[in-house]
C-alpha positions as CSV (number, residue, x, y, z in Angstrom):
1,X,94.5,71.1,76.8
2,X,91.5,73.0,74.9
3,X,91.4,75.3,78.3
4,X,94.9,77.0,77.6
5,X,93.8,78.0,73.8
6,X,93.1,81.3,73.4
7,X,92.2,83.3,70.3
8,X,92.7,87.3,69.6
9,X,89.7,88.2,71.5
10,X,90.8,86.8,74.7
11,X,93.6,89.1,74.3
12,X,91.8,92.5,72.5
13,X,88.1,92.1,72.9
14,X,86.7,95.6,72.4
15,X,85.4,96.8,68.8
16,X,88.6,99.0,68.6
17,X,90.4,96.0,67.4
18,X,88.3,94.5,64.9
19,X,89.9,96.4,62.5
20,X,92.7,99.2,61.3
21,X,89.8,101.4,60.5
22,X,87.9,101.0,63.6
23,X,91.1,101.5,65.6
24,X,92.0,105.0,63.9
25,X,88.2,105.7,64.5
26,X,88.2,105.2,68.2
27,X,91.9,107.2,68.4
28,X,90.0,110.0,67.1
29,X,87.6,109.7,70.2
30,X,90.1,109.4,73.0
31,X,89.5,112.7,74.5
32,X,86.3,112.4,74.8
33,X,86.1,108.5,75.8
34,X,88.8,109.7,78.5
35,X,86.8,112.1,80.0
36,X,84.0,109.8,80.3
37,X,86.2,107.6,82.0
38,X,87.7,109.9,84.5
39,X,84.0,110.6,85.7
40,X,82.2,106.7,84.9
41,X,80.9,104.9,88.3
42,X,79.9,101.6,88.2
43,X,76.8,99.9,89.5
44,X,76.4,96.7,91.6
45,X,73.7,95.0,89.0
46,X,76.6,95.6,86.2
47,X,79.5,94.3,89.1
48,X,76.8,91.2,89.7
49,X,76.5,90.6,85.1
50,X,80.2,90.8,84.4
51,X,80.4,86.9,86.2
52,X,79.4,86.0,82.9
53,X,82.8,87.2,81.3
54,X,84.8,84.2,82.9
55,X,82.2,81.7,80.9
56,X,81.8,79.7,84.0
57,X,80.9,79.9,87.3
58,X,83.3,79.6,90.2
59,X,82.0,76.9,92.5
60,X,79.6,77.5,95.5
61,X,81.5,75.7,98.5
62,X,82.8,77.7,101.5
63,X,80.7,77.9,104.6
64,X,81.4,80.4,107.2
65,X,83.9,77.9,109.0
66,X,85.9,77.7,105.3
67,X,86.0,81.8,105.2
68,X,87.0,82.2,109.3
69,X,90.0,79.2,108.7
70,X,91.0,81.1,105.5
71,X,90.8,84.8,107.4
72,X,93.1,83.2,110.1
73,X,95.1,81.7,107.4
74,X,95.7,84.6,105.9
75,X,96.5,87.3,108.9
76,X,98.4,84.9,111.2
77,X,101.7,84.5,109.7
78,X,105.2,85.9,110.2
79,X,104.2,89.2,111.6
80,X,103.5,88.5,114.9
81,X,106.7,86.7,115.4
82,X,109.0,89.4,114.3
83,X,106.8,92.6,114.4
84,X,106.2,91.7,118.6
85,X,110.1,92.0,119.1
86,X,110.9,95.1,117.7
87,X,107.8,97.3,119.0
88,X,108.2,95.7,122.4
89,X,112.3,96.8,122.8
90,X,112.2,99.9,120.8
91,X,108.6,101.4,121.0
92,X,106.1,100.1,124.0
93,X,107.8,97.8,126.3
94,X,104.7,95.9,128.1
95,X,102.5,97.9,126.7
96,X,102.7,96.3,123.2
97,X,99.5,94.4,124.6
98,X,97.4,97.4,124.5
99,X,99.5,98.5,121.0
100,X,98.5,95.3,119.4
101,X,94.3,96.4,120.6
102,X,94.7,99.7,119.3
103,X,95.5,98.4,115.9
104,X,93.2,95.2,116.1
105,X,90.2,97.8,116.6
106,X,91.5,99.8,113.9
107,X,91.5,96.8,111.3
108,X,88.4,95.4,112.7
109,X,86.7,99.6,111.3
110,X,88.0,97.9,108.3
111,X,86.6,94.6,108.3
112,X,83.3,96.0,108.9
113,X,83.7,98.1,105.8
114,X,84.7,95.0,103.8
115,X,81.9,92.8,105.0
116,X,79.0,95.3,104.1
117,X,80.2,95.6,100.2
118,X,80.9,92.1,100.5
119,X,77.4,91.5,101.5
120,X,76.1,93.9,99.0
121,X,78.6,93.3,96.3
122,X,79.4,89.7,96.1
123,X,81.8,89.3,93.8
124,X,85.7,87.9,93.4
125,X,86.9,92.1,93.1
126,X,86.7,92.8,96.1
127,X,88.0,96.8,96.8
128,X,88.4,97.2,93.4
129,X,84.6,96.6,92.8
130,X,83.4,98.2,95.7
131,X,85.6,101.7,94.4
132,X,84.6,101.2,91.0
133,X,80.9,101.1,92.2
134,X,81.3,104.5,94.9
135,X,84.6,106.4,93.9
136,X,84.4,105.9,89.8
137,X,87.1,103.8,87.0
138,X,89.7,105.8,87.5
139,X,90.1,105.4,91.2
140,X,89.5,101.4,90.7
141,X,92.4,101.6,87.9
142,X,95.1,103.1,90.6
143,X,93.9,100.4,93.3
144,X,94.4,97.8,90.3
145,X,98.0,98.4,89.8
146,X,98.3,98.4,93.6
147,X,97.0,95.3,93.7
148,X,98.9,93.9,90.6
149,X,102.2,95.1,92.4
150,X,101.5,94.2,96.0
151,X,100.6,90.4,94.8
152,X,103.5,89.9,92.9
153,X,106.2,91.7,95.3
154,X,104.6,90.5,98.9
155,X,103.9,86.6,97.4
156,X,107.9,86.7,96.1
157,X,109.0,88.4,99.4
158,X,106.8,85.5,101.7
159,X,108.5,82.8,99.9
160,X,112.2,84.2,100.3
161,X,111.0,84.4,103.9
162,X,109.9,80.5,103.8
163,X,112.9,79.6,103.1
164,X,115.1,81.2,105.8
165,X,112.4,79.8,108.6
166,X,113.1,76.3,106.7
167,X,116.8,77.1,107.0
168,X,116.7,78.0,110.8
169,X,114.2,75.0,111.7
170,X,117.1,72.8,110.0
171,X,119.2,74.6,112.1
172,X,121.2,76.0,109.2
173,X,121.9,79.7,108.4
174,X,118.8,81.6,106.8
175,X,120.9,81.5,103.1
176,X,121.8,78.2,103.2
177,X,119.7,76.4,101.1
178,X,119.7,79.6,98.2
179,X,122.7,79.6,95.6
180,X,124.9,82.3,95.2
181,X,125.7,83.6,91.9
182,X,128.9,86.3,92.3
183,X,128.4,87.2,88.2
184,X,125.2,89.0,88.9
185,X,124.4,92.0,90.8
186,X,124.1,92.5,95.1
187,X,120.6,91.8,96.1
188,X,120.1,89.7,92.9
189,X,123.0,86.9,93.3
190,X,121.3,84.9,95.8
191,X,119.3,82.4,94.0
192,X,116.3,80.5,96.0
193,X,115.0,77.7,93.9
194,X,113.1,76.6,97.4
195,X,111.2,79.9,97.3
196,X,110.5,78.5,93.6
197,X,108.7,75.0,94.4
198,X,107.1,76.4,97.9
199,X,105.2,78.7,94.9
200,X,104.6,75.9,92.3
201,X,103.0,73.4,94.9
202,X,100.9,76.5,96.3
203,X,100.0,76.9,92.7
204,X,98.7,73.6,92.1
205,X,96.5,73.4,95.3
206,X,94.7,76.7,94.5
207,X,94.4,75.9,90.8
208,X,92.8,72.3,91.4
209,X,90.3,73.4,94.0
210,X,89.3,76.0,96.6
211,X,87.8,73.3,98.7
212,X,91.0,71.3,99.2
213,X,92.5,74.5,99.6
214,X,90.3,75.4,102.5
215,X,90.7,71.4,103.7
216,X,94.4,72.0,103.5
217,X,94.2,75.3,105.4
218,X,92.1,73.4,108.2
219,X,95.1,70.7,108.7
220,X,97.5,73.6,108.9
221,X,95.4,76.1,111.0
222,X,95.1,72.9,113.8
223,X,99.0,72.7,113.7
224,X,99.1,76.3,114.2
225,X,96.8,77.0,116.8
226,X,98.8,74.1,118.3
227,X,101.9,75.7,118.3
228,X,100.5,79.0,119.5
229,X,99.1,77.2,122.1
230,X,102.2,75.6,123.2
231,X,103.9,79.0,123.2
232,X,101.4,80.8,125.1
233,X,101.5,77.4,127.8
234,X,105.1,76.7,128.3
235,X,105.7,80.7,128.2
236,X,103.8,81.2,131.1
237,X,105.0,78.4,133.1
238,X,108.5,80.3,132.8
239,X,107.3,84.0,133.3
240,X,108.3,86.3,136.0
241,X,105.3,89.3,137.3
242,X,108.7,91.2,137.6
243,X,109.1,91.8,133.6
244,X,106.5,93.6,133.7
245,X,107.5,96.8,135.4
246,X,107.6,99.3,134.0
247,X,104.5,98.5,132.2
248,X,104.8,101.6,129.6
249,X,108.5,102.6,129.3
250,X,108.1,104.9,126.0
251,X,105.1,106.2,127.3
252,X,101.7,107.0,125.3
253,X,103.7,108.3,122.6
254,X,105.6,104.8,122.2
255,X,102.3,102.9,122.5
256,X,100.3,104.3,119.6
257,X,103.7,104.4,117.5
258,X,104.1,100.4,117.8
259,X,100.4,100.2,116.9
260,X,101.1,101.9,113.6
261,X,103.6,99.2,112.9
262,X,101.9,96.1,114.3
263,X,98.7,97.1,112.2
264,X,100.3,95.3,109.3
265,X,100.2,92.4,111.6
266,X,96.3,92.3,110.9
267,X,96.9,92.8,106.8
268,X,95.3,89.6,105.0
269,X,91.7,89.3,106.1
270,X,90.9,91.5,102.7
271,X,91.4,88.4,101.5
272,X,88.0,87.0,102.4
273,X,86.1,89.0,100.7
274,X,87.4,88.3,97.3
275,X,86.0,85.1,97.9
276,X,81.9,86.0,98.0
277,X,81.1,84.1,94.6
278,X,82.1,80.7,96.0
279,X,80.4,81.3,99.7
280,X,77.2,79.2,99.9
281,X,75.4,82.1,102.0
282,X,77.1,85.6,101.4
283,X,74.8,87.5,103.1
284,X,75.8,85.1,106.6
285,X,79.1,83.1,105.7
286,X,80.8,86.3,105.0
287,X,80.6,88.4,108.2
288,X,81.1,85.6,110.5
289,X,84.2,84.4,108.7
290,X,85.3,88.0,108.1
291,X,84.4,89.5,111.9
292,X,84.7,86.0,114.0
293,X,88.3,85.7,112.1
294,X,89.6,88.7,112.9
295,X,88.6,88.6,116.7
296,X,89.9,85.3,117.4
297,X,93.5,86.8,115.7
298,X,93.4,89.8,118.0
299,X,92.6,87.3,120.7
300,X,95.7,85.2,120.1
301,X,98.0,88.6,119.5
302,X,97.3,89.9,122.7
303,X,97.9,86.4,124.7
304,X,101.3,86.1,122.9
305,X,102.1,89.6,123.5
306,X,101.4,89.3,127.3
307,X,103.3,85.9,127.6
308,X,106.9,87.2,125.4
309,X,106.8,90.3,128.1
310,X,106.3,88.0,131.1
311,X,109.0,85.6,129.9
312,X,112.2,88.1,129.5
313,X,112.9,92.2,130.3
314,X,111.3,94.4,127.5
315,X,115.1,95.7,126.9
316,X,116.3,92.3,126.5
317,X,113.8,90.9,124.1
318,X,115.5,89.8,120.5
319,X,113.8,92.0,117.8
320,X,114.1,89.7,114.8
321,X,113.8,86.3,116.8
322,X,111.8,87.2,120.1
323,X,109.9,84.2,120.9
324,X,112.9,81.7,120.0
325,X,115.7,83.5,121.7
326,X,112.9,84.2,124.7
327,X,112.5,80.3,125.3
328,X,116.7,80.2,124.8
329,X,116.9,82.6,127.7
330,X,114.7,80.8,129.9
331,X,116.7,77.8,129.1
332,X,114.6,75.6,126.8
333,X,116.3,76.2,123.3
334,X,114.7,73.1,121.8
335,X,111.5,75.1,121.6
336,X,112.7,77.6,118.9
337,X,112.6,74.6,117.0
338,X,109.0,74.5,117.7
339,X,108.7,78.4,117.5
340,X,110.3,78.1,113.5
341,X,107.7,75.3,112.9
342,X,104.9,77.6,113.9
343,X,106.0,80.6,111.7
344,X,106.9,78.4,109.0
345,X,102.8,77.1,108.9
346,X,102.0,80.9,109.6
347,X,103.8,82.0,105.8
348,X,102.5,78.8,104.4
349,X,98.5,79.9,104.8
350,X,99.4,83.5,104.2
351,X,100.4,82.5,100.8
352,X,97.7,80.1,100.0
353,X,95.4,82.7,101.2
354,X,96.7,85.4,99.8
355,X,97.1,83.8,96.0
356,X,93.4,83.2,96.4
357,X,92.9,86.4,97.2
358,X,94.7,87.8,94.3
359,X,93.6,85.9,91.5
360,X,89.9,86.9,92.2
361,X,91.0,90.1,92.2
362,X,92.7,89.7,89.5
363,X,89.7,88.0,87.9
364,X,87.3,90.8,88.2
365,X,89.9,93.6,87.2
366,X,90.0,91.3,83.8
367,X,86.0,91.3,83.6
368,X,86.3,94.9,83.3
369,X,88.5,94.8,80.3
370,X,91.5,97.0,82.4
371,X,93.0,93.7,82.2
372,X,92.7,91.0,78.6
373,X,89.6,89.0,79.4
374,X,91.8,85.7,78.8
375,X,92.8,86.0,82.5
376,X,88.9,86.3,83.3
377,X,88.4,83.0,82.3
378,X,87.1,80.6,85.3
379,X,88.3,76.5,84.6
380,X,84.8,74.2,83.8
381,X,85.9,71.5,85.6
382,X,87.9,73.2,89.0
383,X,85.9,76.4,89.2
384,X,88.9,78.0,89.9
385,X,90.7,81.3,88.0
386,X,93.5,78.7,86.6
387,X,94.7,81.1,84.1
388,X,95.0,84.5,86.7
389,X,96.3,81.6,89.4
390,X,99.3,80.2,87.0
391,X,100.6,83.6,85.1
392,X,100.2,85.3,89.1
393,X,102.8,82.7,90.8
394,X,104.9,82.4,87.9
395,X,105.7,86.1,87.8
396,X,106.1,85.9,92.0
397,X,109.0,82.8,91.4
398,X,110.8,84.3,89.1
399,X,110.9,87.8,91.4
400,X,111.4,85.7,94.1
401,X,114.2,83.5,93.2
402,X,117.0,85.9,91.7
403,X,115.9,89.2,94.4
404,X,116.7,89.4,98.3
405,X,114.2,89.5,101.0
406,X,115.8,93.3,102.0
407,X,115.3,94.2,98.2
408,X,111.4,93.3,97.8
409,X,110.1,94.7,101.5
410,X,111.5,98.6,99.9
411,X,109.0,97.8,97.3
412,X,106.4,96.9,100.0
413,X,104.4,100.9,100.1
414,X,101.6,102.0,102.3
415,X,99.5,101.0,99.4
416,X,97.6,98.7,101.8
417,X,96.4,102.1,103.9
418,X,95.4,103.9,101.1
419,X,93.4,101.1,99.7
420,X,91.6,100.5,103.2
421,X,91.2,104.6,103.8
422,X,89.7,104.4,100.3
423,X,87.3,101.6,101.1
424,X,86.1,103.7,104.4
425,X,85.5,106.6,102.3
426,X,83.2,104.8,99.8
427,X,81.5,103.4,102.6
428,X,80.3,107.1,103.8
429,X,80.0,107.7,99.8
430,X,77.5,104.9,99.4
431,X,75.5,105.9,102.3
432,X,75.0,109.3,101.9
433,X,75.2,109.7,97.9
């Protein structure tokens, strides 16, 4: 198809490359072309102009409801269904309630950030514009490898995941359906072919439309809220008041420690703002899917928090499978089934969501040449990053299919902090440059 040709200047677009001598001229200016780098800012008119660099427009279709399914999409996922078990037995007992505020407040300082440059700014980059705008090119070129890294290694590490919940909602052991290979090396000998397709059918929802993305995301978001629902209902009808003395076990100290942790519950809503080209009204579709998102997650958090305390002891809670092993203590172990079915839909958004996400990013680091403008390019007839989309996934199967779960999530930084601290920061730049 004429849409996957390319010729050399898709690939090496600058002057540089035109010819030998032009290349030899411009290694003679490195230093100097360096140092203007180092100290170059950006500009939003210039962020706005560089649209024009994927050849066509991405299509104007989300409404506020499209960007609050696709924050909730993106931030409810597995998280909350392992994260809640460990903090509450090792870290805050009861208290993981007021843990899970602490750190909902903390992300929603971040969502405010993102939803003013997002407002301001509206393009696919998302932090990496806003830095390269505020905190100059070579702060926006350490965020892009971040980025680059993150998407590949946390897309391959949510697929792995998929497929052990698939396993345990068969009622199988988590490797089950993955094929083991003794010839190659520990952590790499356990191929997942599942992990595989789960990508390659993501990867043809996202590349053939946003919209039916954000339709499919509405079908799945029902069944999820569903689920929580049922969780939150049926926990409560077999709670006991007495689970919940003590109330603070660790102490202070425990509480804001399991807030650090469950923080990365809240990771994903980023996500949103990557998507400010395609919103029909940036300026209002943006912060209510961004801020109305994010407090209906907290919301839901804090409900399934209280009800896993009130169902079992603190001390007795399972820290890998709380809610299942919860409703198995209680005597109703037909509703892990249910529990798996809800984390299962949870990963599923959070990587439709999150492949969005990263090929607008993606997109806009291309525009600015730090990337080859081929992966810039925007589909005529989908409106939709095909060629950032395909390349992006592909790389994620083929990480995800030959390395472990355990292996990936050591790869997994605090890159996410630095990239929010960073966004805070050139808030306060921008405002009082």
């Amino acid at each position: 198809m004429t849409r996957w040709r390319c010729s050399k200047d898709d690939f090496f677009p600058e002057e540089s490359f035109k010819s030998w001598g032009n290349y030899v001229g411009a290694l003679k200016q490195t230093p100097a072309r360096l140092l203007d780098r180092l100290t170059a800012r950006s500009d939003p008119e210039a962020e706005l102009e560089m649209k024009a660099r994927s050849r066509n427009a991405m299509k104007r279709t989300l409404r506020w409801w499209d960007l609050m399914g696709f924050g909730m999409g993106g931030v409810i996922g597995a998280g909350i269904f392992v994260l809640t078990g460990q903090e509450t037995r090792e870290k805050a007992g009861p208290a993981v309630v007021i843990s899970y505020v602490i750190s909902g407040i903390s992300a929603m300082f971040s969502v405010f950030c993102y939803t003013e440059f997002a407002v301001e700014i509206p393009v696919a980059g998302g932090s990496f514009a806003y830095l390269r705008v505020e905190l100059g090119e070579l702060t926006a070129f350490l965020v892009a490898g971040n980025i680059v890294v993150d998407g590949l290694i946390g897309t391959a590490a949510i697929a792995r995941a998929w497929t052990s919940y698939f396993a345990t909602l068969c009622n199988r052991s988590p490797n089950a359906f993955r094929i083991h290979a003794p010839s190659l090396a520990a952590g790499f000998n356990e191929l997942d072919p599942i992990a595989v397709g789960v990508l390659a059918a993501v990867c043809v929802l996202v590349v053939l439309s946003t919209k039916a993305s954000s339709r499919f995301n509405y079908f799945a978001t029902i069944v999820h809220v569903a689920v929580i629902a049922f969780i939150i209902v049926a926990g409560l009808i077999k709670s006991d008041p007495k689970n919940y003395v003590p109330f603070a076990p660790y102490g202070v100290r425990g509480i804001f420690q399991a807030s650090a942790v469950l923080y990365f519950a809240y990771l994903g809503f980023d996500a949103v703002a990557t998507m400010a080209e395609e919103a029909v009204d940036p300026t209002r579709d943006i912060p209510i899917g961004l801020i109305g998102s994010m407090v209906v997650v907290m919301f839901v958090y804090c409900a399934m928090a209280v009800t896993l305390c009130l169902m079992q002891p603190y001390g007795e809670v399972d820290p890998d499978a709380p809610f299942s092993r919860a409703f198995q203590a209680v005597g109703w172990s037909w509703a892990q089934y249910v529990v798996a079915a809800g984390a299962l839909k949870g990963m599923t958004s959070v990587l439709l969501v999150g492949t969005v996400g990263q090929a607008r990013y993606l997109t806009h680091i291309a525009r600015t040449h730090m990337m080859p403008p081929w992966f810039a390019k925007v589909d005529s007839r989908t409106g939709t990053p095909a060629n950032t989309t395909v390349v992006m996934l592909a790389g994620s199967a083929v990480i995800g299919f030959f390395t472990e779960l355990r292996v990936l999530s050591n790869f997994l930084s605090i890159s996410a902090f630095l990239i929010f601290m960073l966004v805070a920061l050139a808030l306060l730049v921008r405002r009082y440059d």
